[in-house]
KOLKOL-247962 format. One record per residue (C-alpha): z, y, x; residue number from 1; chain. Coordinates in nm, 2 decimals. Last residue first. Example, Ala and Ser with C-alpha at 12.3 -4.5 7.8 and 13.67 -1.06 7.14 Angstrom:
2
@z:0.71&y:-0.11&x:1.37&seq:2&mol:A
@z:0.78&y:-0.45&x:1.23&seq:1&mol:A
END
This chain:
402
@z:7.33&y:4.78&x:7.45&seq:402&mol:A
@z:7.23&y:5.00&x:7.71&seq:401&mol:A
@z:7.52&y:5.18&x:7.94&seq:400&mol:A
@z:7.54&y:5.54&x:7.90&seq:399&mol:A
@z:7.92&y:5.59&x:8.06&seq:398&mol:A
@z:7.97&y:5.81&x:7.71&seq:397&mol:A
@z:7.85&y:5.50&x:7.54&seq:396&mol:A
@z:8.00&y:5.23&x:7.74&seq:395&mol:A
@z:8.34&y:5.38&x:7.72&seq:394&mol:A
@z:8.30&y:5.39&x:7.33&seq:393&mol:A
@z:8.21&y:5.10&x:7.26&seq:392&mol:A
@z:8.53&y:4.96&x:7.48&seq:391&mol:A
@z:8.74&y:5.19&x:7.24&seq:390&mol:A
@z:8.56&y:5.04&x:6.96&seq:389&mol:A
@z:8.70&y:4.72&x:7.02&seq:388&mol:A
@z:9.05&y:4.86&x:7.05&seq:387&mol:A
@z:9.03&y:5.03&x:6.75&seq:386&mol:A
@z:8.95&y:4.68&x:6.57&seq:385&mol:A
@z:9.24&y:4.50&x:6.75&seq:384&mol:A
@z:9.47&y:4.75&x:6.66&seq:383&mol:A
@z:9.36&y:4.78&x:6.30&seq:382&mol:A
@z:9.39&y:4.38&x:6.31&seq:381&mol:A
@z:9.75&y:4.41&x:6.35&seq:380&mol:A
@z:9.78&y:4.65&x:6.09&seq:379&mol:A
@z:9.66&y:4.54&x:5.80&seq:378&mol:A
@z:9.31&y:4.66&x:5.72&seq:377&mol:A
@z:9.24&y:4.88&x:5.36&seq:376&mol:A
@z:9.39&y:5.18&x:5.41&seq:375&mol:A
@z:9.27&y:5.30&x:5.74&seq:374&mol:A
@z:8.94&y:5.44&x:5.73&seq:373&mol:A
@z:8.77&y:5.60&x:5.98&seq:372&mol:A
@z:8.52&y:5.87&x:5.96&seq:371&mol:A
@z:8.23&y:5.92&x:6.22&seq:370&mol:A
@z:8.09&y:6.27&x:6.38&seq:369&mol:A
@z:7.83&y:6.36&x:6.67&seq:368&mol:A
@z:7.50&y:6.36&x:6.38&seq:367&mol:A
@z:7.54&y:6.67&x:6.23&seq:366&mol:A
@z:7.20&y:6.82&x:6.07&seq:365&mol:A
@z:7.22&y:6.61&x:5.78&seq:364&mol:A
@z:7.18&y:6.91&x:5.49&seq:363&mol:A
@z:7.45&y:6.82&x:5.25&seq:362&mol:A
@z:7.68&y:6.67&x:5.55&seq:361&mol:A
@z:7.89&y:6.37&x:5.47&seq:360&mol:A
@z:7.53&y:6.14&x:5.53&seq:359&mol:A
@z:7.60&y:6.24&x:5.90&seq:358&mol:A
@z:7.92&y:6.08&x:5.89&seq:357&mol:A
@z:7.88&y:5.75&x:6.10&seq:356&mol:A
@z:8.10&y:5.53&x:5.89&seq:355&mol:A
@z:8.32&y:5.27&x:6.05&seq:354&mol:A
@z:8.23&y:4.90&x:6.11&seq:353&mol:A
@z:8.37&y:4.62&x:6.38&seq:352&mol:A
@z:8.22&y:4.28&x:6.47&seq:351&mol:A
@z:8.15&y:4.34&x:6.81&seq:350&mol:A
@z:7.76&y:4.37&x:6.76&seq:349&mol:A
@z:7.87&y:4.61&x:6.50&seq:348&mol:A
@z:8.03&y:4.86&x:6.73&seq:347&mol:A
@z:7.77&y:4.91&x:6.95&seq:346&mol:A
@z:7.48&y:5.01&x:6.67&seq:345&mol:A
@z:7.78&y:5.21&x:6.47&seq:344&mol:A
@z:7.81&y:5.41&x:6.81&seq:343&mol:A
@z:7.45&y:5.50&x:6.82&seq:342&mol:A
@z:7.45&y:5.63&x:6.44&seq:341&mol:A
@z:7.75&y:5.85&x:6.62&seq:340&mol:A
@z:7.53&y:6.04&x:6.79&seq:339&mol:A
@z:7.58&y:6.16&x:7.12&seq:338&mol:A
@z:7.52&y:6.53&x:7.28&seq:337&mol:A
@z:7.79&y:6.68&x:7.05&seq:336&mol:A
@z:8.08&y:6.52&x:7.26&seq:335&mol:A
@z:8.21&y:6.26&x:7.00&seq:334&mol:A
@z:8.39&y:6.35&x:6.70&seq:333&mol:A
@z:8.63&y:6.21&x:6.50&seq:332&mol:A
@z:8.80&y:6.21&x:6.11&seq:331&mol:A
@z:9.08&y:5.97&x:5.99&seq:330&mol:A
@z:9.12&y:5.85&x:5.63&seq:329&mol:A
@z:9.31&y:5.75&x:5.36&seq:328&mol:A
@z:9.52&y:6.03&x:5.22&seq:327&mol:A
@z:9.81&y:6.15&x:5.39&seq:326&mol:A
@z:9.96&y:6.41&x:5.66&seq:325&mol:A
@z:9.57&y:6.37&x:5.86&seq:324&mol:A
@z:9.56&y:6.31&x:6.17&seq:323&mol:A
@z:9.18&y:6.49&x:6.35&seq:322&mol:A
@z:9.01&y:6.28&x:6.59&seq:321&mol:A
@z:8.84&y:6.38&x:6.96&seq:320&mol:A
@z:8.65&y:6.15&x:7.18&seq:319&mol:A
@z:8.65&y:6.34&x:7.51&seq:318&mol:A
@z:8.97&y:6.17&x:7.58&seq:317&mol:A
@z:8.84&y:5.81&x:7.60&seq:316&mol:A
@z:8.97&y:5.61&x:7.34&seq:315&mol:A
@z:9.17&y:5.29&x:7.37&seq:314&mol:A
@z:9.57&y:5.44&x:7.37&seq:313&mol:A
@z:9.57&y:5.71&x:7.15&seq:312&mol:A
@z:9.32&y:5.56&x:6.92&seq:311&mol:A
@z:9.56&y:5.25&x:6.93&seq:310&mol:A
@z:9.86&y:5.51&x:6.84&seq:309&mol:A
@z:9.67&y:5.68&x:6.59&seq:308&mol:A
@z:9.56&y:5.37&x:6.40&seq:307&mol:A
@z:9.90&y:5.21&x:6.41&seq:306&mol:A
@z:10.04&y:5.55&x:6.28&seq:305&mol:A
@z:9.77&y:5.56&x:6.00&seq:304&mol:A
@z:9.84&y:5.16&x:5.87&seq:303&mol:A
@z:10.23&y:5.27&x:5.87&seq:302&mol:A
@z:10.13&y:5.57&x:5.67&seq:301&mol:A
@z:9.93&y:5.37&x:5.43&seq:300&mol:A
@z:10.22&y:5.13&x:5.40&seq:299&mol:A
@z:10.47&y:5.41&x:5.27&seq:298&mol:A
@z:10.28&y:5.59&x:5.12&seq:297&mol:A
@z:10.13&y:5.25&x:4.88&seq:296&mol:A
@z:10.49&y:5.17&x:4.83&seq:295&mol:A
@z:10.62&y:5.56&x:4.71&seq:294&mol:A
@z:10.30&y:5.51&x:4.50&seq:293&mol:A
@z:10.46&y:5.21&x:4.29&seq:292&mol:A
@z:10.80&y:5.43&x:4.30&seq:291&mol:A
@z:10.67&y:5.70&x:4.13&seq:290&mol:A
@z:10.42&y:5.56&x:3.87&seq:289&mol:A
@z:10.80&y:5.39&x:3.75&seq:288&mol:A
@z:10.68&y:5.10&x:3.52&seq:287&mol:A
@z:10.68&y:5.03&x:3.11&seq:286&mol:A
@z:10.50&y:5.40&x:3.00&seq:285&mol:A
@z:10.27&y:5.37&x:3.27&seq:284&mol:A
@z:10.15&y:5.05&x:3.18&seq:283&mol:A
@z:10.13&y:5.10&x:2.87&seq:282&mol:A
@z:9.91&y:5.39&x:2.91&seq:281&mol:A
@z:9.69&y:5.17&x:3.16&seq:280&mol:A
@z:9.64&y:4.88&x:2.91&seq:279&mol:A
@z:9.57&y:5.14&x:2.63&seq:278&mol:A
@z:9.31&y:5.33&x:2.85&seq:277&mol:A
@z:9.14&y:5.00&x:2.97&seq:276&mol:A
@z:9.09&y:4.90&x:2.61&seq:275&mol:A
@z:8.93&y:5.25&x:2.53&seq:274&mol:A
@z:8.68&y:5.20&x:2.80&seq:273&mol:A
@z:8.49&y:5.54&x:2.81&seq:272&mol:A
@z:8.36&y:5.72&x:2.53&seq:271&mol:A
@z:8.07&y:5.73&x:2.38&seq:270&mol:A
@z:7.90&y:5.69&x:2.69&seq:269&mol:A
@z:7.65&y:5.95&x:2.83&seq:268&mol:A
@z:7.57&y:6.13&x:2.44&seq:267&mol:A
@z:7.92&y:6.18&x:2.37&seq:266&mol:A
@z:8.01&y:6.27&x:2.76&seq:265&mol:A
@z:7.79&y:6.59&x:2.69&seq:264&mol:A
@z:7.94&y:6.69&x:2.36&seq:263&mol:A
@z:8.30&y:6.64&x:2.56&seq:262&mol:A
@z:8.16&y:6.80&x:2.83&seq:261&mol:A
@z:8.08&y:7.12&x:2.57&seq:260&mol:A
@z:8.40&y:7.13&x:2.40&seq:259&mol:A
@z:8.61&y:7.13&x:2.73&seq:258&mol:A
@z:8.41&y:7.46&x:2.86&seq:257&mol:A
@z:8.53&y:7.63&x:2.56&seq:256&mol:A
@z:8.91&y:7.47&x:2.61&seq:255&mol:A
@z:8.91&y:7.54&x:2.97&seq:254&mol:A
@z:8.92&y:7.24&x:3.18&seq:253&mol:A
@z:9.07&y:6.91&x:3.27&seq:252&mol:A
@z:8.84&y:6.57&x:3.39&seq:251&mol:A
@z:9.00&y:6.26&x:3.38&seq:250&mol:A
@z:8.99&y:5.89&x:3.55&seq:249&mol:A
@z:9.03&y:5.60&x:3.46&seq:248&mol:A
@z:8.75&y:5.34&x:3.64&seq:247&mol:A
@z:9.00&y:5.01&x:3.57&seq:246&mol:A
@z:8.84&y:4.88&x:3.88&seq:245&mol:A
@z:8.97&y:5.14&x:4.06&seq:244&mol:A
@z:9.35&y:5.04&x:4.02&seq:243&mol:A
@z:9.67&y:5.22&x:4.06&seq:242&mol:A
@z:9.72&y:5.51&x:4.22&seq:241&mol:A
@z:9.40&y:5.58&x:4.44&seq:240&mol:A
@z:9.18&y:5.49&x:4.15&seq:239&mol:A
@z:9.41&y:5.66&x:3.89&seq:238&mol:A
@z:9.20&y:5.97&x:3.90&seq:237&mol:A
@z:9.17&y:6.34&x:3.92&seq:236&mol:A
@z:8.94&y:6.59&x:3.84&seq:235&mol:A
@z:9.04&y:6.97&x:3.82&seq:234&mol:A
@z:8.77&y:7.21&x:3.69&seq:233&mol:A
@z:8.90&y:7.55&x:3.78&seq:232&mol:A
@z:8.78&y:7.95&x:3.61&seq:231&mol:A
@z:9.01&y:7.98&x:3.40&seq:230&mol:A
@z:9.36&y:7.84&x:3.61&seq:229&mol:A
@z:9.23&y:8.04&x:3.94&seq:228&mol:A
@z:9.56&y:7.96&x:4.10&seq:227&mol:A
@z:9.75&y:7.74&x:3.91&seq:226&mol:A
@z:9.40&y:7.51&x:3.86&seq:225&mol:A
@z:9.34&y:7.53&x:4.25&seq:224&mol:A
@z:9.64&y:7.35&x:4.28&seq:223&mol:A
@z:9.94&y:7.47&x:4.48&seq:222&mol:A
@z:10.06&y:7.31&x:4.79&seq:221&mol:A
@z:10.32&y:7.07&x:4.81&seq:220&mol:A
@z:10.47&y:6.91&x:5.15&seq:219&mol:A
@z:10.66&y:6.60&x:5.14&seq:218&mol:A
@z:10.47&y:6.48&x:5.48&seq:217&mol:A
@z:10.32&y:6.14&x:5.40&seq:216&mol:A
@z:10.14&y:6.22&x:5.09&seq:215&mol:A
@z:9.92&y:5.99&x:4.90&seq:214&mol:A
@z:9.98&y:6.17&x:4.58&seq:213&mol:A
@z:9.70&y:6.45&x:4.63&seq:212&mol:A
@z:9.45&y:6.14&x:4.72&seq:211&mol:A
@z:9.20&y:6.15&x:4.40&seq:210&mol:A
@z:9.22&y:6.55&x:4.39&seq:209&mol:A
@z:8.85&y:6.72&x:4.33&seq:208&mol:A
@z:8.88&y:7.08&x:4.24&seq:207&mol:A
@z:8.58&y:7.20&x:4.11&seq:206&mol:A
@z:8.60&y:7.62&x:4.12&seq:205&mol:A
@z:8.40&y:7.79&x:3.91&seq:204&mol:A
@z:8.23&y:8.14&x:4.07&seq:203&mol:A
@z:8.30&y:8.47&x:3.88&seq:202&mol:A
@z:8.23&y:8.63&x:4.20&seq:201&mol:A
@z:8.60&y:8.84&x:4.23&seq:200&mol:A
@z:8.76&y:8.48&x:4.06&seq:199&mol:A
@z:8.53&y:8.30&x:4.40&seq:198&mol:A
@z:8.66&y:8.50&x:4.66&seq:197&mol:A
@z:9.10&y:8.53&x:4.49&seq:196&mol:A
@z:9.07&y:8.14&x:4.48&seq:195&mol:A
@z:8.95&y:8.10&x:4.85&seq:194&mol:A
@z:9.22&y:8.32&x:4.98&seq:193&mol:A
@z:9.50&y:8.20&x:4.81&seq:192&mol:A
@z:9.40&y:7.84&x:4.90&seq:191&mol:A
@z:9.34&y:7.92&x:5.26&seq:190&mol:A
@z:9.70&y:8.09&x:5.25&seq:189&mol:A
@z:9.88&y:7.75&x:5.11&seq:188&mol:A
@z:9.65&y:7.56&x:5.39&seq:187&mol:A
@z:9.39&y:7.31&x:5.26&seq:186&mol:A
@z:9.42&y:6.98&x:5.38&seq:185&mol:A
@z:9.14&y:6.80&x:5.62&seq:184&mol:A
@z:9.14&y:6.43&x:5.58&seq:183&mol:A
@z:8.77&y:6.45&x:5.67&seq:182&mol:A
@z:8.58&y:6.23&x:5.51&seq:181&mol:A
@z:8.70&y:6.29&x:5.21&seq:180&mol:A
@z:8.96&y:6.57&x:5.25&seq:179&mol:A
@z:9.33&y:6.47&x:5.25&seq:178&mol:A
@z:9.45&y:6.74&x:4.96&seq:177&mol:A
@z:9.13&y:7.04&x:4.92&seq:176&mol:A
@z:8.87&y:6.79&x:4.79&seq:175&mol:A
@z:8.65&y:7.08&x:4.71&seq:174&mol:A
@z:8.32&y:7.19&x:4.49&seq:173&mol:A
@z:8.17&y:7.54&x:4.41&seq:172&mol:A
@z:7.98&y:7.65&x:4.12&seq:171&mol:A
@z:7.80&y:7.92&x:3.99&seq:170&mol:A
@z:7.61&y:8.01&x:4.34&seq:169&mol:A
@z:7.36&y:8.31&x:4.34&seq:168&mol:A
@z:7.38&y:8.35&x:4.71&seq:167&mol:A
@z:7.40&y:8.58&x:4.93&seq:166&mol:A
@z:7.72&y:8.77&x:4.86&seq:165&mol:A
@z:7.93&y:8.44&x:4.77&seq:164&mol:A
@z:7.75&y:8.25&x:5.07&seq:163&mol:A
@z:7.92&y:8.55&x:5.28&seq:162&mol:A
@z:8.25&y:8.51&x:5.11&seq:161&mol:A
@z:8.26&y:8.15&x:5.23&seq:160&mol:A
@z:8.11&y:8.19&x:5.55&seq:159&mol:A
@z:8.43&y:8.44&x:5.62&seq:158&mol:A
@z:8.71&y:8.20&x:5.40&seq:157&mol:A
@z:8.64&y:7.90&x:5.66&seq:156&mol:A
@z:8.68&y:7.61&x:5.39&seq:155&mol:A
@z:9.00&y:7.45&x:5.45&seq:154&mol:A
@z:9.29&y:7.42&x:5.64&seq:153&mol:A
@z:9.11&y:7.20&x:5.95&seq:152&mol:A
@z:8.79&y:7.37&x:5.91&seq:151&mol:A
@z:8.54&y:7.31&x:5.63&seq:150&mol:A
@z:8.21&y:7.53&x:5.73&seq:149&mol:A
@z:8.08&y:7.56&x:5.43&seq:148&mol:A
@z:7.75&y:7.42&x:5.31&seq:147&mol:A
@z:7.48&y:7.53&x:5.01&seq:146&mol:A
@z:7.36&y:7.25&x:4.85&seq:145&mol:A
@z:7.01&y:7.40&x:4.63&seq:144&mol:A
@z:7.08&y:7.23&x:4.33&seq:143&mol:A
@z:6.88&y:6.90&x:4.25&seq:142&mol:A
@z:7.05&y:6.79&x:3.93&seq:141&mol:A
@z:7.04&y:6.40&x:4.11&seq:140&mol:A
@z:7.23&y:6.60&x:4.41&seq:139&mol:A
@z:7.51&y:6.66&x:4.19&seq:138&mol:A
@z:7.63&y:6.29&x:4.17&seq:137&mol:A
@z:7.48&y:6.22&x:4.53&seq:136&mol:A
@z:7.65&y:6.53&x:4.73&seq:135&mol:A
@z:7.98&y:6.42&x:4.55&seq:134&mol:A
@z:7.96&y:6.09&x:4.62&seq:133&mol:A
@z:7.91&y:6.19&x:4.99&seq:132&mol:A
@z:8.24&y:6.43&x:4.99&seq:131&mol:A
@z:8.18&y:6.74&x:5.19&seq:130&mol:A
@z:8.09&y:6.82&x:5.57&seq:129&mol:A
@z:8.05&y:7.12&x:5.52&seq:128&mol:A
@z:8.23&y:7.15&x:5.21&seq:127&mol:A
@z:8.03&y:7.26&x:4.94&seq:126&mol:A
@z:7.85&y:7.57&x:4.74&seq:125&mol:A
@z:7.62&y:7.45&x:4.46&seq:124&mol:A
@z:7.29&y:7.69&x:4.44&seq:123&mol:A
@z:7.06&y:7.61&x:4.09&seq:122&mol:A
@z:6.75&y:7.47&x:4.24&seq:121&mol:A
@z:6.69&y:7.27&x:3.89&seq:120&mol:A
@z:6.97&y:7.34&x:3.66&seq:119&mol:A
@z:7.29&y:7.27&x:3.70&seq:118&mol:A
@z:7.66&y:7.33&x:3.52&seq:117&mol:A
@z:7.66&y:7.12&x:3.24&seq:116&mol:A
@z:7.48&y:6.81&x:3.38&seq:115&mol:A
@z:7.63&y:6.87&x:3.67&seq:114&mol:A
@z:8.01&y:6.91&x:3.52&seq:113&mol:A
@z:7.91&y:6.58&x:3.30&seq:112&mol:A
@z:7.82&y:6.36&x:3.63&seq:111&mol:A
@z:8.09&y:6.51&x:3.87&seq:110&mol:A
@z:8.33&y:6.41&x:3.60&seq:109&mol:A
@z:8.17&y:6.03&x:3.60&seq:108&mol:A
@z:8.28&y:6.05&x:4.00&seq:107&mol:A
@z:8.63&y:6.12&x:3.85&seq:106&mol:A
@z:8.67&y:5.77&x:3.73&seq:105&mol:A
@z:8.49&y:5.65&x:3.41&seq:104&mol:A
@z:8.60&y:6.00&x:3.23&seq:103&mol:A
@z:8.94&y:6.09&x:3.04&seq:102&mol:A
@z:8.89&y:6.43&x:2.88&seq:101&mol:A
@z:9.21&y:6.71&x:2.95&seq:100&mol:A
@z:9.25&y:7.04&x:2.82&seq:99&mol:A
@z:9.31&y:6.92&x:2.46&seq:98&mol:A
@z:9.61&y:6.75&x:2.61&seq:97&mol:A
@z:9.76&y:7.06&x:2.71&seq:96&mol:A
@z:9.78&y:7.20&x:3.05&seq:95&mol:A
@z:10.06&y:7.36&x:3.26&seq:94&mol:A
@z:10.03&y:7.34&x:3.64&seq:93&mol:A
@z:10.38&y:7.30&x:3.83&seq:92&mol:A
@z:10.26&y:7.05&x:4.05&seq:91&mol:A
@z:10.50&y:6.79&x:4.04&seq:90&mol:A
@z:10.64&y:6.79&x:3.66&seq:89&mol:A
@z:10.38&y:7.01&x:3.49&seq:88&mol:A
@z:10.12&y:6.79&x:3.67&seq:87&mol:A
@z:10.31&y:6.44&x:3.51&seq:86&mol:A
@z:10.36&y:6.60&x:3.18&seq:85&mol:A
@z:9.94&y:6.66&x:3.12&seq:84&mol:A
@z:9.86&y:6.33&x:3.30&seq:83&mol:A
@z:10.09&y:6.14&x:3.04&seq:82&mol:A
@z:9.98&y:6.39&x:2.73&seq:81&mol:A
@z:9.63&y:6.26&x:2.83&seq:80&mol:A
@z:9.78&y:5.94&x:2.83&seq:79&mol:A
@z:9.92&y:5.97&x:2.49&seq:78&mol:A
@z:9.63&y:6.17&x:2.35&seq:77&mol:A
@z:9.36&y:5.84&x:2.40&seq:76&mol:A
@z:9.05&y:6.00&x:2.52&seq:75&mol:A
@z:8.82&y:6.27&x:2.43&seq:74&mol:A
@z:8.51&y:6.09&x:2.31&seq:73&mol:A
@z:8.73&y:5.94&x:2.00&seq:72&mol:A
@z:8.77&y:5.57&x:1.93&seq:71&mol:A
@z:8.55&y:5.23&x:1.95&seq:70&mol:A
@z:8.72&y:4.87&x:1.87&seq:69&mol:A
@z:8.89&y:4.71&x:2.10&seq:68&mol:A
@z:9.21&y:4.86&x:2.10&seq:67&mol:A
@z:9.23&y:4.87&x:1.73&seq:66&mol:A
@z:9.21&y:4.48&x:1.67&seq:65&mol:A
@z:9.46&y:4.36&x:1.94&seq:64&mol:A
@z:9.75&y:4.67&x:1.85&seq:63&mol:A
@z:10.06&y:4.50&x:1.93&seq:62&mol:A
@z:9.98&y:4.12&x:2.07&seq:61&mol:A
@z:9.70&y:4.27&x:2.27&seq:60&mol:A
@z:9.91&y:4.57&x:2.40&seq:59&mol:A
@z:10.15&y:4.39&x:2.48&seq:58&mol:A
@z:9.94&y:4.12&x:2.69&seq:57&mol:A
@z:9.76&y:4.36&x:2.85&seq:56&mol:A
@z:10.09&y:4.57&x:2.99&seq:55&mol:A
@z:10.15&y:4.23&x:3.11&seq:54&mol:A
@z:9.88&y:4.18&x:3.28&seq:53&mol:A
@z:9.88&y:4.51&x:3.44&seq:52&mol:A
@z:10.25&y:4.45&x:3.58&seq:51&mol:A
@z:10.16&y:4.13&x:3.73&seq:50&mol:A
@z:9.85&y:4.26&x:3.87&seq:49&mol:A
@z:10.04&y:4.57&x:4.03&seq:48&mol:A
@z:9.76&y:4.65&x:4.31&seq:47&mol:A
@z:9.93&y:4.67&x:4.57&seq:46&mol:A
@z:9.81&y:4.41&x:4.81&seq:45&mol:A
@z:9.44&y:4.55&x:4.71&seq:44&mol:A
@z:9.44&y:4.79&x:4.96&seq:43&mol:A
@z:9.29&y:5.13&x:4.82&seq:42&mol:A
@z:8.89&y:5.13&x:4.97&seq:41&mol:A
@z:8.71&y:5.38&x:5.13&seq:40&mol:A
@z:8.49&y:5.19&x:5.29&seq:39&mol:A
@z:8.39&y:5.17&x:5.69&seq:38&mol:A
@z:8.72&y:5.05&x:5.90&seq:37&mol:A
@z:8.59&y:4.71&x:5.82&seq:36&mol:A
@z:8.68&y:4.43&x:6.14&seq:35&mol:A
@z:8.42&y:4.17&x:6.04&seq:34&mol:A
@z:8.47&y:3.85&x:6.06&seq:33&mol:A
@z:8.45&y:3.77&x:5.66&seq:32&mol:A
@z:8.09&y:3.91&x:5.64&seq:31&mol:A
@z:8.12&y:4.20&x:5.37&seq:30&mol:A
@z:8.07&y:4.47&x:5.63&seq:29&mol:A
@z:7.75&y:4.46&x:5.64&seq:28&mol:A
@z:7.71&y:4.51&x:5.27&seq:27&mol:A
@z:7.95&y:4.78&x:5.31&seq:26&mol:A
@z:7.73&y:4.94&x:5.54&seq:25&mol:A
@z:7.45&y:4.99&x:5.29&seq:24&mol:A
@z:7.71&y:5.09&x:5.04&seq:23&mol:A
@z:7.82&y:5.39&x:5.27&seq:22&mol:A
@z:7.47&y:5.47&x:5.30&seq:21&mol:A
@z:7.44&y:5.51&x:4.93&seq:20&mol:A
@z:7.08&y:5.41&x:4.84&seq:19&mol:A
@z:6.84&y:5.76&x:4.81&seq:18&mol:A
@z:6.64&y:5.89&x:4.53&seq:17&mol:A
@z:6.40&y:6.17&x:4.66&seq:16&mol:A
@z:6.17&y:6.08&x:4.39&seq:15&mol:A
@z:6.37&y:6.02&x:4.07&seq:14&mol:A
@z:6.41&y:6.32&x:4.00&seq:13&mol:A
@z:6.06&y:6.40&x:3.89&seq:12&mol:A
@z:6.07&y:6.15&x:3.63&seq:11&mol:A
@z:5.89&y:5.84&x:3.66&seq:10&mol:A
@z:5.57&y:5.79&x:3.53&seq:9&mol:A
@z:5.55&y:5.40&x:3.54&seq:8&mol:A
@z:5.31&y:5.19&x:3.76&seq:7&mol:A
@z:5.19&y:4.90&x:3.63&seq:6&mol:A
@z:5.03&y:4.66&x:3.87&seq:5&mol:A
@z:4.65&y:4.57&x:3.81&seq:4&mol:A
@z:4.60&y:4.27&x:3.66&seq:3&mol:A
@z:4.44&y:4.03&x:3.88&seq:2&mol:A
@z:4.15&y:3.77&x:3.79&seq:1&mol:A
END
């Protein structure tokens, strides 16, 4: 005789629950022949293992017992006073440790501002299209996501004021430096602009920077934070920098508003990995940040040229991309009659993946746009790859079958 299945009373959140579709393609991606230009990954070449092991070895033989046992929700106060120095000394933004709470990489940030910030149907400006990690962090709140246009420097200032009459919004979210997907960057003026809208509205700003230092021009533009300084919530991260598997990353914010994450990120994790925090600091302290990232711009604009020439050279000219001055990615668009789901189908059967970039938009209504990523393929097989897809490419506006 069968027992019936059980069938738990799951919260009401849990419904519209959707698998990343950037992790779906990464699956695909993981056969060993495949050309990825899908994730976005750092390349592991400079990683600085040698370094980080022996950062973990001092830190062992110095302090072993303390850094494994628990410690406070905040962080540890010399790397916060690290991250504190470090934006006085290139961006010009003054914050105090006590500003500052060290998260599980910034997308655990996105986690404590939602649970802060949202309520049920609650309306969340965004980039249109916006971050998808972003759209899935706040998404499990369920806000109403209201898009932006993003244009090439930044969120079109005219929809966004409009959404600030119309709407009740309480929050708005940007990557402004090398957008993800994008690799949009927000102009000096855009930035003026967009903080002067939401101070008048009494709107937050969350200002997501993971790619700020992967800069191939030398040009700075202010922060958010300098601009609207009470009213920003500025994550960053050492993914980018140094390692995403150590998750490090950091939220900063007003002191009131600092009390209640930390409350928040009390009950979520207790803190996050103290051990990892320690190895990092030392780390820090013992290497030159500056000259490890100097390495990674360097390659990651050789990897971007490569990518731009090939494009230049394989792609049709109706297939339009956007070069970004640093980051990890480069944005395109196909005449707005094809969809780029259709591409992916093509390219796959020749071994090669990017991401379609209808998942980027809050309310999937775009469906002619991909992102490519070009950090994590050397260069000779980036060449190879984009030429692959420009034969995809020639069959598709052609209208050949698969």
């Amino acid at each position: 005789m069968s027992t019936p299945s059980f069938q738990p009373k799951l919260a009401r959140r849990s419904q519209n629950l959707q698998a990343s579709f950037i992790r779906e393609i990464l699956k695909i991606t993981a056969q060993k022949d495949v050309i990825s230009f899908a994730g976005g990954l750092p390349n592991p070449a400079f990683f600085p293992v040698d370094a980080i092991k022996d950062a973990t070895a001092k830190v062992l033989s110095a302090d072993g017992p303390n850094v494994l046992q628990y410690t406070v929700t905040e962080g540890y106060r010399p790397l916060k006073e690290f991250i504190a120095n470090r934006y006085a000394e290139k961006n010009g933004v003054q914050l105090t440790p006590e500003e500052i709470l060290i998260t599980n990489g910034s997308q655990q940030g996105m986690d404590l501002i939602g649970k802060l910030m949202l309520n049920p149907g609650d309306e969340l400006l965004v980039e249109d299209p916006s971050f998808i990690g972003a759209i899935q962090a706040f998404g499990i709140f369920e806000p109403t996501f209201v898009p932006v246009l993003l244009e090439q420097d930044g969120m079109n200032t005219e929809a966004l004021e409009q959404m600030l009459r119309q709407t009740n919004a309480n929050l708005c979210y940007t990557v402004p430096n090398y957008q993800n997907p994008t690799g949009f960057t927000y102009s000096k003026e855009k930035r003026e602009a967009i903080a002067r809208l939401l101070q008048q509205h009494e709107v937050l700003m969350v200002e997501d920077n993971p790619y700020g230092e992967i800069n191939f021009t030398g040009r700075q533009y202010p922060s958010f934070q300098s601009l609207y300084p009470e009213g920003t919530l500025l994550m960053g991260s050492f993914s980018k920098t140094v390692s995403p598997g150590m998750r490090m990353g950091w939220i900063t914010a007003p002191v009131d508003l600092m009390e209640k994450l930390v409350i928040i990120k009390q009950a979520a994790d207790t803190h996050s990995n103290y051990f990892a925090q320690r190895v990092l600091h030392q780390y820090l302290s013992d290497n030159d940040l500056d000259l490890h990232i100097a390495g990674i711009t360097e390659a990651y604009q050789l990897q971007c040229k490569t990518m731009v020439s090939a494009i230049e050279q394989y792609f049709p000219e109706a297939v339009k991309v956007s070069v970004p001055d640093g980051g990890m990615f480069i944005w395109g668009e196909l005449p707005v009659h094809l969809d780029a789901r259709d591409f992916f189908q093509r390219a796959i059967q020749r071994k090669v993946a990017f991401v379609p970039a209808q998942a980027f938009y809050a309310q999937g209504n775009v469906k002619h746009t991909f992102r490519l990523n070009f950090s994590n393929t050397v260069p000779e097989l980036i060449e190879e790859g984009i030429q692959r897809l420009g034969d995809c490419l020639k069959e598709l506006l052609s209208g050949q079958k698969n």
